[in-house]
Backbone as XML, in Angstrom:
<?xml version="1.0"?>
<chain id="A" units="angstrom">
  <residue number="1" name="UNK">
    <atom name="N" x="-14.779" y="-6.541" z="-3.081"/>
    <atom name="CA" x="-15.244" y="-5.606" z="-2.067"/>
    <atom name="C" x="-14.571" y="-5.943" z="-0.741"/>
  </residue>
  <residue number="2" name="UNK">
    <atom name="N" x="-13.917" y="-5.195" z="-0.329"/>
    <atom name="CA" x="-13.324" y="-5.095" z="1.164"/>
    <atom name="C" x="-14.282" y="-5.490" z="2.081"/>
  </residue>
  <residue number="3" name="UNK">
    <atom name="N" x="-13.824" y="-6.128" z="3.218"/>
    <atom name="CA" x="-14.912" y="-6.097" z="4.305"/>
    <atom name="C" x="-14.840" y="-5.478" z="5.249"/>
  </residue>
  <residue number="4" name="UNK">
    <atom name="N" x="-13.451" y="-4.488" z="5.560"/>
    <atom name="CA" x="-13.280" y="-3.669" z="6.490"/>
    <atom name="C" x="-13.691" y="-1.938" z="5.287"/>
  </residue>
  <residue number="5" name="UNK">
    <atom name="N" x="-13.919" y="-1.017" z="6.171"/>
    <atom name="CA" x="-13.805" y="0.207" z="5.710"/>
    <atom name="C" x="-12.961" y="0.679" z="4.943"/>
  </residue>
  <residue number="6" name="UNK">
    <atom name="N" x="-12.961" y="1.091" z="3.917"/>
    <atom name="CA" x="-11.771" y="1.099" z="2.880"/>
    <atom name="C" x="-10.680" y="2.684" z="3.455"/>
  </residue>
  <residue number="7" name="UNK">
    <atom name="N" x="-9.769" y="1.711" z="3.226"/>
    <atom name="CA" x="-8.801" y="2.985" z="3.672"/>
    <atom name="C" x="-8.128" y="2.969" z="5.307"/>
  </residue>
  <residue number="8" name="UNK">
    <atom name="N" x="-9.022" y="2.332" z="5.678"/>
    <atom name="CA" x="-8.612" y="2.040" z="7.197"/>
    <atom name="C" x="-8.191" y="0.684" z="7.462"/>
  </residue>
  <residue number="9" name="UNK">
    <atom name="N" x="-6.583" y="0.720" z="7.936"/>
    <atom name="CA" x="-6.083" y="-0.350" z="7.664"/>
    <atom name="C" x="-5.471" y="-0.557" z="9.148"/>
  </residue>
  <residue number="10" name="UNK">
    <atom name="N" x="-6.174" y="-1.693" z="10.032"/>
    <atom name="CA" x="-5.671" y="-1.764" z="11.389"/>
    <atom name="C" x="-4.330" y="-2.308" z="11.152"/>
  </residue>
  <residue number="11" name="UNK">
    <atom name="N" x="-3.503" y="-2.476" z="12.563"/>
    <atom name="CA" x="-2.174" y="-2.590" z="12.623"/>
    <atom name="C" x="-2.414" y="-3.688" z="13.280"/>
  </residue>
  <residue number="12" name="UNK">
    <atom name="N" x="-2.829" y="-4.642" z="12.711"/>
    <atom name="CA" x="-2.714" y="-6.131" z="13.311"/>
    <atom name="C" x="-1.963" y="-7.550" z="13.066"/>
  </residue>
  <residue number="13" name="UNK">
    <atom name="N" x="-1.538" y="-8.451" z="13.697"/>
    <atom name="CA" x="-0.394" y="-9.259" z="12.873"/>
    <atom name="C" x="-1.387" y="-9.973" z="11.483"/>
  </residue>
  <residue number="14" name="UNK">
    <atom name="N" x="-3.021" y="-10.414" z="11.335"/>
    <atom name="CA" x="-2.840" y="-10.771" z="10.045"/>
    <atom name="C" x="-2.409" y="-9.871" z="8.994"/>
  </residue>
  <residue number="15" name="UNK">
    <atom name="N" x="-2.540" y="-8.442" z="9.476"/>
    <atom name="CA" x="-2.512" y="-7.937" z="7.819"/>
    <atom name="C" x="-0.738" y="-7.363" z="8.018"/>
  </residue>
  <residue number="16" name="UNK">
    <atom name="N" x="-0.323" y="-7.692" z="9.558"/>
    <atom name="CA" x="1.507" y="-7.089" z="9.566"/>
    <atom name="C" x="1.781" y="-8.532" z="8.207"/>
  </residue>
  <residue number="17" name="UNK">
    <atom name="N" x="1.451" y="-9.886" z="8.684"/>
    <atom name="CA" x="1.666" y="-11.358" z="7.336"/>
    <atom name="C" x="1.027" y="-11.314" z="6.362"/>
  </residue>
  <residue number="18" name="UNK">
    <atom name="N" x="0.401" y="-10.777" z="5.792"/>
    <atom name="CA" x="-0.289" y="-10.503" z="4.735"/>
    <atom name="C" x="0.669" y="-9.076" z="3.967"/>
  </residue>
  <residue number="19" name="UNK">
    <atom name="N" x="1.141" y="-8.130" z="4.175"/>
    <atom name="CA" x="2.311" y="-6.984" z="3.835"/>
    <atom name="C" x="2.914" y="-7.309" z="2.964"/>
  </residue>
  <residue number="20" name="UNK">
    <atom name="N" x="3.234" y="-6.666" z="2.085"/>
    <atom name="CA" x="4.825" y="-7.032" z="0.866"/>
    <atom name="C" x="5.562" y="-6.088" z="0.961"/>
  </residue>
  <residue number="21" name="UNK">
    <atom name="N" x="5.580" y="-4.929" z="2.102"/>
    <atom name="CA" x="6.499" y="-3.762" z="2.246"/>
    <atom name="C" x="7.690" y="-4.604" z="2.740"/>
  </residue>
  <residue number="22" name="UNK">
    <atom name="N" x="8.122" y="-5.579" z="3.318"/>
    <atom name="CA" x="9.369" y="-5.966" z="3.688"/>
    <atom name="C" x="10.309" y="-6.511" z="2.702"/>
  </residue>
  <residue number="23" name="UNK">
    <atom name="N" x="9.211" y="-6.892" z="1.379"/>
    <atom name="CA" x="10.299" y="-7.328" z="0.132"/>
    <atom name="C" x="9.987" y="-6.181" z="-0.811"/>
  </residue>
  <residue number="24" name="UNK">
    <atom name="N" x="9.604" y="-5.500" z="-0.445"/>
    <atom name="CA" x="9.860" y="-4.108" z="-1.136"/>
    <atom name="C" x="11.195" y="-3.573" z="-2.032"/>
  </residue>
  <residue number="25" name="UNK">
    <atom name="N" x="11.591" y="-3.192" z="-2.881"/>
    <atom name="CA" x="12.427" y="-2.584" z="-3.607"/>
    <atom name="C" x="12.750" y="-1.503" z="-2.565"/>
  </residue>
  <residue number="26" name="UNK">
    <atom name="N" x="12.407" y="-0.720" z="-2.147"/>
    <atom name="CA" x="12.713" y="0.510" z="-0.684"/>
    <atom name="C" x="13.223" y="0.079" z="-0.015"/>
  </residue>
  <residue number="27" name="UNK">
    <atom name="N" x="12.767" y="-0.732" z="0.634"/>
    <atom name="CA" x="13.691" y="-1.397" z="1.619"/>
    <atom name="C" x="14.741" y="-2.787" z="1.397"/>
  </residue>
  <residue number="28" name="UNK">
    <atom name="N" x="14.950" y="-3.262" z="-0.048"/>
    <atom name="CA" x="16.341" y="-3.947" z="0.040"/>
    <atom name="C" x="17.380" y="-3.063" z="0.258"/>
  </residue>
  <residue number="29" name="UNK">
    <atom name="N" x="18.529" y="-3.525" z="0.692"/>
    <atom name="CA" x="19.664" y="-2.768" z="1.214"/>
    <atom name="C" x="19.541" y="-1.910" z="2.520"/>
  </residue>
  <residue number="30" name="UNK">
    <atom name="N" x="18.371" y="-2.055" z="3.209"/>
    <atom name="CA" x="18.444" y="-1.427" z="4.251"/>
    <atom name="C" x="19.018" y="-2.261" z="5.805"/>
  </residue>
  <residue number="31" name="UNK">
    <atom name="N" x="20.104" y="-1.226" z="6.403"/>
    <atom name="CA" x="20.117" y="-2.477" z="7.330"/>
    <atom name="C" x="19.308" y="-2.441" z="8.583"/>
  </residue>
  <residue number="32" name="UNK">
    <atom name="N" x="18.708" y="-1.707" z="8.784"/>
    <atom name="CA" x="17.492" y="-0.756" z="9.976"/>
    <atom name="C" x="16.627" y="-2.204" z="9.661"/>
  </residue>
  <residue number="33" name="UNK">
    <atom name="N" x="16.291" y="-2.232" z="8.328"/>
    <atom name="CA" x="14.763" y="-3.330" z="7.900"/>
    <atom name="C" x="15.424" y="-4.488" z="8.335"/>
  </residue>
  <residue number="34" name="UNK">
    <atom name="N" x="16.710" y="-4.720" z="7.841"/>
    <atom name="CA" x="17.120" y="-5.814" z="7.839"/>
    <atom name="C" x="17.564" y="-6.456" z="9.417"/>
  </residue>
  <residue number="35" name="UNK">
    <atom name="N" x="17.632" y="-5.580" z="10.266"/>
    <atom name="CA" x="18.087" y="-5.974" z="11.565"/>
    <atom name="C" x="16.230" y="-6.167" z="12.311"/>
  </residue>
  <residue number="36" name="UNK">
    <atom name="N" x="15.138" y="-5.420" z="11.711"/>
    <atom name="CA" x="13.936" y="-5.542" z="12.266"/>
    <atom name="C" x="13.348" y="-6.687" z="11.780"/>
  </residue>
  <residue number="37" name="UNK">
    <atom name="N" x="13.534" y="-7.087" z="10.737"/>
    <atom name="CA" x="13.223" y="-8.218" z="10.132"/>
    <atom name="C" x="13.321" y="-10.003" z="11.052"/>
  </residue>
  <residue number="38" name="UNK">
    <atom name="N" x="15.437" y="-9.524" z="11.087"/>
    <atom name="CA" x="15.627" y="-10.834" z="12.336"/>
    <atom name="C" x="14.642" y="-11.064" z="13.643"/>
  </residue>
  <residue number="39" name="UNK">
    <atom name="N" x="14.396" y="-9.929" z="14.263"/>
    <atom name="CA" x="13.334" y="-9.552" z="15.423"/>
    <atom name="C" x="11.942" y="-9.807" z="15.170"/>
  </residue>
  <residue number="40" name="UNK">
    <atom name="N" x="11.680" y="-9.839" z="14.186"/>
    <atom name="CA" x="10.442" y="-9.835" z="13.849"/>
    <atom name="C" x="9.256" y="-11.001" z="14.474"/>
  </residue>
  <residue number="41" name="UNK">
    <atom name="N" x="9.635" y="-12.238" z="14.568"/>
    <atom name="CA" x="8.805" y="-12.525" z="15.423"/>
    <atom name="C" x="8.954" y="-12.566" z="16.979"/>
  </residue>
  <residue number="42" name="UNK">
    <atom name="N" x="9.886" y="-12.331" z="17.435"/>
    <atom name="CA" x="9.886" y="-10.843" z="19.095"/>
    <atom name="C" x="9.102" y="-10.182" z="18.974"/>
  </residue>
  <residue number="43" name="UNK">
    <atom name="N" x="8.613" y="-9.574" z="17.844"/>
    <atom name="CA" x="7.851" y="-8.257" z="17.822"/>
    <atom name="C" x="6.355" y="-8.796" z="17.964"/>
  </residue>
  <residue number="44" name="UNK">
    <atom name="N" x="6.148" y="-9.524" z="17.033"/>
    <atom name="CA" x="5.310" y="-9.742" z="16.539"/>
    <atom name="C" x="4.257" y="-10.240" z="17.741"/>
  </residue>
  <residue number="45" name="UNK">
    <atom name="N" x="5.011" y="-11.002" z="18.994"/>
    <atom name="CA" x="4.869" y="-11.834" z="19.807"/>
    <atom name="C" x="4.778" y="-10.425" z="21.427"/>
  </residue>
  <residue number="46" name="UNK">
    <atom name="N" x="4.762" y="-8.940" z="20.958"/>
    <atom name="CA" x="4.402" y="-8.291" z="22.055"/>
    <atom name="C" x="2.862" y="-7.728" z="22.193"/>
  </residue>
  <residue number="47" name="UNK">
    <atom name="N" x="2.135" y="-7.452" z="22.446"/>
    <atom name="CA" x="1.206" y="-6.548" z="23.182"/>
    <atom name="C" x="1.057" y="-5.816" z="23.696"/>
  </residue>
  <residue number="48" name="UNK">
    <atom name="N" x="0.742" y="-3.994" z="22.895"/>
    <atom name="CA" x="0.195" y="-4.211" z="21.670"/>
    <atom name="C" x="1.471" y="-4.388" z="20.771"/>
  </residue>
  <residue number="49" name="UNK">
    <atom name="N" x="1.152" y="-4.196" z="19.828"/>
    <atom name="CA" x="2.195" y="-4.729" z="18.159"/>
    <atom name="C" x="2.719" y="-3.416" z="18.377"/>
  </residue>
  <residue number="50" name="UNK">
    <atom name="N" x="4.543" y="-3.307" z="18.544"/>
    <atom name="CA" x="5.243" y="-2.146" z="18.613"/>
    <atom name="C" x="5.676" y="-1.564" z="16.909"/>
  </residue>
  <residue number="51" name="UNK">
    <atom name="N" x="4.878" y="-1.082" z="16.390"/>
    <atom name="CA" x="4.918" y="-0.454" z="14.736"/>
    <atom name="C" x="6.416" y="-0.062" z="14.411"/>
  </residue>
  <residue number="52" name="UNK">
    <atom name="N" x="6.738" y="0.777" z="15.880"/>
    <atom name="CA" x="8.828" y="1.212" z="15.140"/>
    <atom name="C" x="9.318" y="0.006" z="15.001"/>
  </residue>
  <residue number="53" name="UNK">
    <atom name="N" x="9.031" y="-1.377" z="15.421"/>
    <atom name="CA" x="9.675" y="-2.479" z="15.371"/>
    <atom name="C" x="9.294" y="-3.160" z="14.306"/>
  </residue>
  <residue number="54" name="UNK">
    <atom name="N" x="8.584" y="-3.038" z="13.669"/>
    <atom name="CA" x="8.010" y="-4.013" z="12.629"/>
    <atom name="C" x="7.966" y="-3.021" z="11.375"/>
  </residue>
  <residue number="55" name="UNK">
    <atom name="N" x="9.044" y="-4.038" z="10.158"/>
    <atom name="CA" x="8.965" y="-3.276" z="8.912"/>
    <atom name="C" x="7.680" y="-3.596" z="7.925"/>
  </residue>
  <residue number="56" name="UNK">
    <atom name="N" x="7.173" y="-2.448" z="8.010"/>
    <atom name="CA" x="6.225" y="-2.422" z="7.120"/>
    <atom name="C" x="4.854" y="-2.239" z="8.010"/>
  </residue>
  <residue number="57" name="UNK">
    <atom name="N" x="4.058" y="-1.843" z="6.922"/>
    <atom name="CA" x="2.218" y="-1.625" z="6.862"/>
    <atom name="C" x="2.263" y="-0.538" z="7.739"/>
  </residue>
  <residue number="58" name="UNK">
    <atom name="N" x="3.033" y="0.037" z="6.506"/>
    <atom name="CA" x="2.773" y="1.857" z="6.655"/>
    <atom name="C" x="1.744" y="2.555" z="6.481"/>
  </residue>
  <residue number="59" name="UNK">
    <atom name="N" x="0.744" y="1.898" z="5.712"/>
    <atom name="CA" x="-0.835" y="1.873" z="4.791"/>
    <atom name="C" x="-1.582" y="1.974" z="6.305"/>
  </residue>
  <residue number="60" name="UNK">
    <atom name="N" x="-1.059" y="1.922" z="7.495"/>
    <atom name="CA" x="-1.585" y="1.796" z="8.906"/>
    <atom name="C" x="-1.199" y="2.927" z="9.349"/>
  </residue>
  <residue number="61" name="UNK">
    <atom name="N" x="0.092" y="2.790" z="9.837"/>
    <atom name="CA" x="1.015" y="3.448" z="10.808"/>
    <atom name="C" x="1.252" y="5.021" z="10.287"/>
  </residue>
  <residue number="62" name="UNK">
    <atom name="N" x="1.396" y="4.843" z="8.824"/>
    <atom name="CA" x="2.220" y="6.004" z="8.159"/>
    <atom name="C" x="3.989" y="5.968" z="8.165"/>
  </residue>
  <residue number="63" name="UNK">
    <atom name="N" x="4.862" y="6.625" z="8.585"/>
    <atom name="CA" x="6.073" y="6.993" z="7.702"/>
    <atom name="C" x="6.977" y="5.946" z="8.715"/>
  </residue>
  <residue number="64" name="UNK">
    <atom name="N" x="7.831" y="5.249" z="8.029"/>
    <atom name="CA" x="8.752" y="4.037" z="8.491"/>
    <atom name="C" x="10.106" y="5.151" z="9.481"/>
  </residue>
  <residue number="65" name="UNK">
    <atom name="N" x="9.738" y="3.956" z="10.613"/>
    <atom name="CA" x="11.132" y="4.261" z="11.570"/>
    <atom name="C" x="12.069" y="4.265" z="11.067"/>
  </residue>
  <residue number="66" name="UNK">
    <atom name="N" x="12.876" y="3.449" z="10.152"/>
    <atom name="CA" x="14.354" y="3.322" z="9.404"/>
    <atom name="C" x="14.323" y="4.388" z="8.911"/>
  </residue>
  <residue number="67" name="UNK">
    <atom name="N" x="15.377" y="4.900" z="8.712"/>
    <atom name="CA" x="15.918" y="6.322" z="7.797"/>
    <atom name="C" x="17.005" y="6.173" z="6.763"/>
  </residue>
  <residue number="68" name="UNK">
    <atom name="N" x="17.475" y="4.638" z="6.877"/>
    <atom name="CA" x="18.023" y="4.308" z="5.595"/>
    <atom name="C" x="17.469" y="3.683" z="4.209"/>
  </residue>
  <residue number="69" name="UNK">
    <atom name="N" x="15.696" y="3.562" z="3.599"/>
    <atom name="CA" x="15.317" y="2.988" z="2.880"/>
    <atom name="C" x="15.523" y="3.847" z="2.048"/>
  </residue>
  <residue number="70" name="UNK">
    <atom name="N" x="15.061" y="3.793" z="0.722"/>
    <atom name="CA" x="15.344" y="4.223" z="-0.757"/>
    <atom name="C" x="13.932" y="4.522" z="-1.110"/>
  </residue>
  <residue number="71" name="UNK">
    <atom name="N" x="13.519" y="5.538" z="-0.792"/>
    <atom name="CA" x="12.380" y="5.511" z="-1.169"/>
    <atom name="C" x="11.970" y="6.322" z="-2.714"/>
  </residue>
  <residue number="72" name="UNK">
    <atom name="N" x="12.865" y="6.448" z="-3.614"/>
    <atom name="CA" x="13.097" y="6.782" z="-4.769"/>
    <atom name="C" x="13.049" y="6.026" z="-6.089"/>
  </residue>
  <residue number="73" name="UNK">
    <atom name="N" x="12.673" y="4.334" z="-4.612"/>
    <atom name="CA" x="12.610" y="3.296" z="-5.767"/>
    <atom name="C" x="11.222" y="2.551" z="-5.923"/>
  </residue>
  <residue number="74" name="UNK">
    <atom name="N" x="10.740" y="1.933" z="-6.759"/>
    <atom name="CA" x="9.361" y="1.732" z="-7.242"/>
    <atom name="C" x="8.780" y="0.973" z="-5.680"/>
  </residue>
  <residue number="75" name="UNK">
    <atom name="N" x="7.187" y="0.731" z="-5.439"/>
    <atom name="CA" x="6.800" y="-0.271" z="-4.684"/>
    <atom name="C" x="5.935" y="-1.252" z="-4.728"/>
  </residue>
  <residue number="76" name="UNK">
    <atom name="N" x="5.923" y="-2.451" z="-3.814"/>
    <atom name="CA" x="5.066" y="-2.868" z="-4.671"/>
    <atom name="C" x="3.313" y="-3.138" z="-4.227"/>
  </residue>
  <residue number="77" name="UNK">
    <atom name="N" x="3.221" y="-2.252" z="-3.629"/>
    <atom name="CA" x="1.766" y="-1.800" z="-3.160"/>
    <atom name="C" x="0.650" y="-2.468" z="-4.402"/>
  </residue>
  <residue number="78" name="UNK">
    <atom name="N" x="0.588" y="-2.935" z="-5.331"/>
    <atom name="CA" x="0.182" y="-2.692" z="-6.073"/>
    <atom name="C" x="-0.132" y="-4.660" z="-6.037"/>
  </residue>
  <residue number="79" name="UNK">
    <atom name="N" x="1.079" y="-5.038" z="-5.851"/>
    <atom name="CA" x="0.732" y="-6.843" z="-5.848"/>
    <atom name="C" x="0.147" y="-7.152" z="-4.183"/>
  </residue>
  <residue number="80" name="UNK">
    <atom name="N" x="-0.061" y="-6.361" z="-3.595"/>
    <atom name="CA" x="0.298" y="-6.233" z="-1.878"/>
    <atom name="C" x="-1.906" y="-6.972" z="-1.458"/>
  </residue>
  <residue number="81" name="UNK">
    <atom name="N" x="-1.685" y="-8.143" z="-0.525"/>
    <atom name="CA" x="-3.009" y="-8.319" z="-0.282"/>
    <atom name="C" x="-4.087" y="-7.196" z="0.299"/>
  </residue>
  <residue number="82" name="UNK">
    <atom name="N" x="-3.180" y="-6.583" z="1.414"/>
    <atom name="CA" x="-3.609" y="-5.439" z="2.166"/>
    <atom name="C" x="-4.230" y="-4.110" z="1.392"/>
  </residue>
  <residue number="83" name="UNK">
    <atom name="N" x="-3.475" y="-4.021" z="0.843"/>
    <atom name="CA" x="-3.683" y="-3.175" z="-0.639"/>
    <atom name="C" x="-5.075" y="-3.329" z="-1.019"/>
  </residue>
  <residue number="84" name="UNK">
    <atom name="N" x="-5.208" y="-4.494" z="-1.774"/>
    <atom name="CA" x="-6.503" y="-4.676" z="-2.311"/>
    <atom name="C" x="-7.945" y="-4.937" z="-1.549"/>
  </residue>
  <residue number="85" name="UNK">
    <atom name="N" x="-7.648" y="-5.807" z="-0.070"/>
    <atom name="CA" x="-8.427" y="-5.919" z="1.131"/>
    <atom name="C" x="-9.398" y="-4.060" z="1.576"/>
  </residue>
  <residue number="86" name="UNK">
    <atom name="N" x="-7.994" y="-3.247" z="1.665"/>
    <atom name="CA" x="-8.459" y="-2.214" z="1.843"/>
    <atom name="C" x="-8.855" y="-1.375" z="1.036"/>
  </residue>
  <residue number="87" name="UNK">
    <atom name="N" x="-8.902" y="-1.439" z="-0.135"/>
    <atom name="CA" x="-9.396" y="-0.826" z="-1.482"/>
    <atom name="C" x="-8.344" y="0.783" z="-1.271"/>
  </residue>
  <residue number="88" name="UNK">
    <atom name="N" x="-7.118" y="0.523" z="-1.231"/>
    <atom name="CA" x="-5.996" y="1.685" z="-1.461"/>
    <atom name="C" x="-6.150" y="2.228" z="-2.403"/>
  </residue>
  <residue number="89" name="UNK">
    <atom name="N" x="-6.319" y="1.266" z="-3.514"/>
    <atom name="CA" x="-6.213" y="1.862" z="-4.836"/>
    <atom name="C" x="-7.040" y="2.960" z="-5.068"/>
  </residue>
  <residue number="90" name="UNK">
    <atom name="N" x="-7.889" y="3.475" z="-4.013"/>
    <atom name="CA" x="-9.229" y="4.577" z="-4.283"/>
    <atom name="C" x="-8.473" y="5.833" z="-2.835"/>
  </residue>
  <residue number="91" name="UNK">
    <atom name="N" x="-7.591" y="5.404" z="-2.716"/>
    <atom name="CA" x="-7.241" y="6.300" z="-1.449"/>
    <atom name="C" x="-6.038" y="6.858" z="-1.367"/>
  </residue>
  <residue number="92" name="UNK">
    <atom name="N" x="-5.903" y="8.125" z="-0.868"/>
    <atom name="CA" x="-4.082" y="8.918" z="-0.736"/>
    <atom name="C" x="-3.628" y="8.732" z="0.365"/>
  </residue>
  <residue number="93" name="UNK">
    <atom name="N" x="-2.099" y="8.827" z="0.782"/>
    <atom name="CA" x="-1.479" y="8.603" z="-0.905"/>
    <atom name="C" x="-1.651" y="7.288" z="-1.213"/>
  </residue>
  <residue number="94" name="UNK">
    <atom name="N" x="-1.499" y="7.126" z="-2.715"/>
    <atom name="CA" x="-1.334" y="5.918" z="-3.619"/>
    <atom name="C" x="0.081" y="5.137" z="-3.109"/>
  </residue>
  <residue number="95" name="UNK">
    <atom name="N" x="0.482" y="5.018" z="-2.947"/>
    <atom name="CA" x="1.897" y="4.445" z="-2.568"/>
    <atom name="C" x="2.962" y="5.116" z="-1.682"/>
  </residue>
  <residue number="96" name="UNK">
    <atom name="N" x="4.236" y="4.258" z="-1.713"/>
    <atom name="CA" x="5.360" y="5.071" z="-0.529"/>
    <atom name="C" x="4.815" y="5.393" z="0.519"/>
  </residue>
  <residue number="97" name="UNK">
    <atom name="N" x="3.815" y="4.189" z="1.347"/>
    <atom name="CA" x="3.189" y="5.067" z="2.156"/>
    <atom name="C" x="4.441" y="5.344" z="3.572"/>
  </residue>
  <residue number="98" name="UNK">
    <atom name="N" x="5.538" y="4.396" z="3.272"/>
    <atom name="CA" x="6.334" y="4.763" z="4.238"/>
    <atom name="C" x="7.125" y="5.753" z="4.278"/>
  </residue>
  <residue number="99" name="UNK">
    <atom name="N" x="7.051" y="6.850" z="3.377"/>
    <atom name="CA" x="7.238" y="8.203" z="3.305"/>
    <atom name="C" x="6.446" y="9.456" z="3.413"/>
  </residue>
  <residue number="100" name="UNK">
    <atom name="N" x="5.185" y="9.209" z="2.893"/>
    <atom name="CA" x="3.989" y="9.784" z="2.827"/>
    <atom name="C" x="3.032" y="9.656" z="3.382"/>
  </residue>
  <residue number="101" name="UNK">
    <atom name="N" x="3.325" y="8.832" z="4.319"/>
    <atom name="CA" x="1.863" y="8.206" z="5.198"/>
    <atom name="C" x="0.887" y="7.172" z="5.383"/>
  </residue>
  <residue number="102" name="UNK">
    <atom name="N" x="0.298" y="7.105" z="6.166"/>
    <atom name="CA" x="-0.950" y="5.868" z="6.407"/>
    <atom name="C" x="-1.960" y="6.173" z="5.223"/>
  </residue>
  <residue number="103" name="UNK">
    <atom name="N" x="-2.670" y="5.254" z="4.860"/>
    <atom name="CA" x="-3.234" y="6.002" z="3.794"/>
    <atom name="C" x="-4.751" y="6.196" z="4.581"/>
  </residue>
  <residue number="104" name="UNK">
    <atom name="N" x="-5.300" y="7.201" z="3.731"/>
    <atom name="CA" x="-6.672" y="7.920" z="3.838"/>
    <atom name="C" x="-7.661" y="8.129" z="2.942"/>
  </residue>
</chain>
């Protein structure tokens, strides 16, 4: 059982370190992720947390700043802590949320 509201997934750094969207299958080969990635604790380290800067926990934000990911390829939402914290698995969309959205 979640202890936050299921489906509502704040944009905060435990659950930005808790994420598996950055080793995602979508986003290998990207170099957008891959240049946000190096930055990443810059980012991580502003107030509030700048979301176009930080890859991943789309399950928050909704649809990823990069425009070079693959989103045609599997994800892994499914092994993801956040995922299960927020009880996704009962909520749309089911996955890709960095194409399809924050989930609800």
């Amino acid at each position: 059982m979640a202890r936050n509201m299921p489906g509502k997934v704040p944009f905060t750094k435990s659950n930005v370190s808790g994420c598996k969207c950055p080793g995602c299958p979508v986003q290998s080969g990207s170099s957008c992720v891959a240049a946000q990635l190096v930055s990443l604790n810059e980012s991580l380290a502003k107030n509030p947390l700048p979301p176009e800067q930080i890859p991943g926990l789309y399950c928050s934000t909704g649809k990823a700043s990069c425009g070079d990911i693959l989103t045609e390829r599997g994800c892994l939402c499914g092994d993801c802590p956040v995922f299960f914290e927020y009880e996704l698995k009962t909520r749309r969309p089911l996955n890709h949320y960095c194409k399809d959205g924050a989930a609800k």
